[in-house]
C-alpha positions as CSV (number, residue, x, y, z in Angstrom):
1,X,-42.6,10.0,-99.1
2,X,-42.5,8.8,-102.7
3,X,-41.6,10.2,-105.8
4,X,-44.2,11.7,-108.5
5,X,-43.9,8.8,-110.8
6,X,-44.8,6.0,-107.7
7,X,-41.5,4.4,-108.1
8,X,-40.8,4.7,-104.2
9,X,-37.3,6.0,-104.7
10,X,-35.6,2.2,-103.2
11,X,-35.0,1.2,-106.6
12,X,-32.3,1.8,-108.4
13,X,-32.9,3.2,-112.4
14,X,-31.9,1.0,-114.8
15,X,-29.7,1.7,-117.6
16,X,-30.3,0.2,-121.2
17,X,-27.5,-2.8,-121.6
18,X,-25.7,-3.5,-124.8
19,X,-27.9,-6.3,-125.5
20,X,-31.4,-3.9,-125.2
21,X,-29.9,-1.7,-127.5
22,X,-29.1,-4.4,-130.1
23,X,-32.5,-5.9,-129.8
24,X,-33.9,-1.9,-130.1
25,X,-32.2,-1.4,-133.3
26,X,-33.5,-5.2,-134.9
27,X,-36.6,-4.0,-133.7
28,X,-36.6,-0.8,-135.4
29,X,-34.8,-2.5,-138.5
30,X,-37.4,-4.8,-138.8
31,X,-40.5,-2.6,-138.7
32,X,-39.2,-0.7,-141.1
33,X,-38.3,-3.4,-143.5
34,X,-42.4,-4.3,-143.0
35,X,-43.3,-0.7,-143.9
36,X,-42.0,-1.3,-147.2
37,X,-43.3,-4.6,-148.3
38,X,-46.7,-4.0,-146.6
39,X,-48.2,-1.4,-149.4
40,X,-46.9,-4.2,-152.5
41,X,-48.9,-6.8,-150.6
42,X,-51.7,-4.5,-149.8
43,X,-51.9,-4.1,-153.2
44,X,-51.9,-7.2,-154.7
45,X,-54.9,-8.4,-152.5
46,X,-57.4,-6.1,-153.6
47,X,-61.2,-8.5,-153.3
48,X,-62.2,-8.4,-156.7
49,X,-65.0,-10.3,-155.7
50,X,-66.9,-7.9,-153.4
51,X,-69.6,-6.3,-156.1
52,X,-70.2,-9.4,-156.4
53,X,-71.3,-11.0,-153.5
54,X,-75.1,-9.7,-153.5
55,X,-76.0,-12.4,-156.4
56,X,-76.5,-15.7,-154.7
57,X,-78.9,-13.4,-152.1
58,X,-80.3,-11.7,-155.3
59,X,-80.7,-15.5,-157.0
60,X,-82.4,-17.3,-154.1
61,X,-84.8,-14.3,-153.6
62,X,-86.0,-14.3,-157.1
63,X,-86.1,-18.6,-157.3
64,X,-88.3,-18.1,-154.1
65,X,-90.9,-16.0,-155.5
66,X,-90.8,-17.7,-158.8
67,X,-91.3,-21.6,-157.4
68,X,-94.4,-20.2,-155.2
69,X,-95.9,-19.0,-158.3
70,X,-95.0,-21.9,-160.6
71,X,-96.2,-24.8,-157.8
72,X,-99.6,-22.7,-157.1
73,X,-100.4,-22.5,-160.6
74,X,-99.2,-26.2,-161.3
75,X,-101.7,-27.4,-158.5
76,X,-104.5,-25.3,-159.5
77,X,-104.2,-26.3,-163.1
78,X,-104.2,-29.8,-161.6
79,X,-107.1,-29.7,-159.5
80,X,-109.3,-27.4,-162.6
81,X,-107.6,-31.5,-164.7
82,X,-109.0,-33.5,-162.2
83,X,-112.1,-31.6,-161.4
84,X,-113.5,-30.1,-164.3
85,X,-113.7,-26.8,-162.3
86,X,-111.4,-24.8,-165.2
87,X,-110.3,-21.9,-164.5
88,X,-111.0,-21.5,-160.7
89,X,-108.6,-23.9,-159.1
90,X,-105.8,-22.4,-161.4
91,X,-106.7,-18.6,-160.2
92,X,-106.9,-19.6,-156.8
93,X,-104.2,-21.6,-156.3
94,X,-102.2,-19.1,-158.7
95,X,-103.0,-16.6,-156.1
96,X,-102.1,-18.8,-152.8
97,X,-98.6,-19.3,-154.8
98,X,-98.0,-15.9,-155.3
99,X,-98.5,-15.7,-151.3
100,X,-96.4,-18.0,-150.7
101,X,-93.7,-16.5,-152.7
102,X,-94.0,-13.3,-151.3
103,X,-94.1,-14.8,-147.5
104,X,-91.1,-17.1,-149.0
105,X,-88.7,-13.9,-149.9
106,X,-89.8,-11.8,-146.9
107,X,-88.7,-15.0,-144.6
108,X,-85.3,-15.3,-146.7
109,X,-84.8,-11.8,-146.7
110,X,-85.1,-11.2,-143.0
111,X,-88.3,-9.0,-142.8
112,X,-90.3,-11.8,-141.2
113,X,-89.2,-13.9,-137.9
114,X,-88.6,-17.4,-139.3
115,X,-90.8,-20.6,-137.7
116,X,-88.8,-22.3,-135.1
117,X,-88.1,-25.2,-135.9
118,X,-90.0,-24.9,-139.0
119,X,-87.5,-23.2,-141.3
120,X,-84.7,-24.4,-140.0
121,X,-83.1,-24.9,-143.3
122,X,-79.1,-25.5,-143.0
123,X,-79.0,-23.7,-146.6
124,X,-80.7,-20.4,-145.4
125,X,-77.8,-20.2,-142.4
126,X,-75.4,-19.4,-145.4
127,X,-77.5,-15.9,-145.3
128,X,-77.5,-15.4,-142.1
């Protein structure tokens, strides 16, 4: 039969030696010596940059939208140059850009699955 623990009774129970003992109380000396240093480091480390890091998201968003806008309009003005057609091209095209913006910030933000292979851009990975 064996005992409740599962030791099988054949071995003998050790007694802690002078040297486990020693290396107990280092042990014990040590943590506590962390303890006390840990809350001065914790406090020293505080991120002062975390309200911040939203921007460069905020930044890229808002440049998305905006350079859809400004290169629609900027073709259509230059088609209604070339073609006489003033001010269709520029309201058309003005239109497609603001499309594209919008498409743009939904692709950067997440909201729409991304074009394999297509919008494989190593700066959006940042984001990701």
């Amino acid at each position: 039969m064996s005992d409740a623990d599962g030791s099988g009774g054949d071995e003998p129970v050790r007694m802690p030696s002078a040297e486990d003992a020693a290396l107990t109380k280092r042990l014990r000396d040590l943590d506590r010596r962390l303890d006390e240093r840990r809350p001065e480091r914790e406090r020293g480390t505080a991120p002062e940059a975390a309200p911040h890091q939203g921007y460069g998201l905020a930044l890229r968003l808002g440049a998305d939208f905006v350079a859809g806008v400004v290169v629609g309009a900027a073709i259509g003005w230059g088609f209604d140059w070339l073609l006489g057609t003033s001010p269709w091209g520029l309201i058309v095209f003005f239109l497609l850009g603001f499309a594209a913006g919008i498409l743009s910030v939904m692709r950067t933000a997440g909201l729409i699955a991304k074009r394999p292979g297509l919008d494989d851009d190593p700066a959006s990975r940042r984001f990701d």
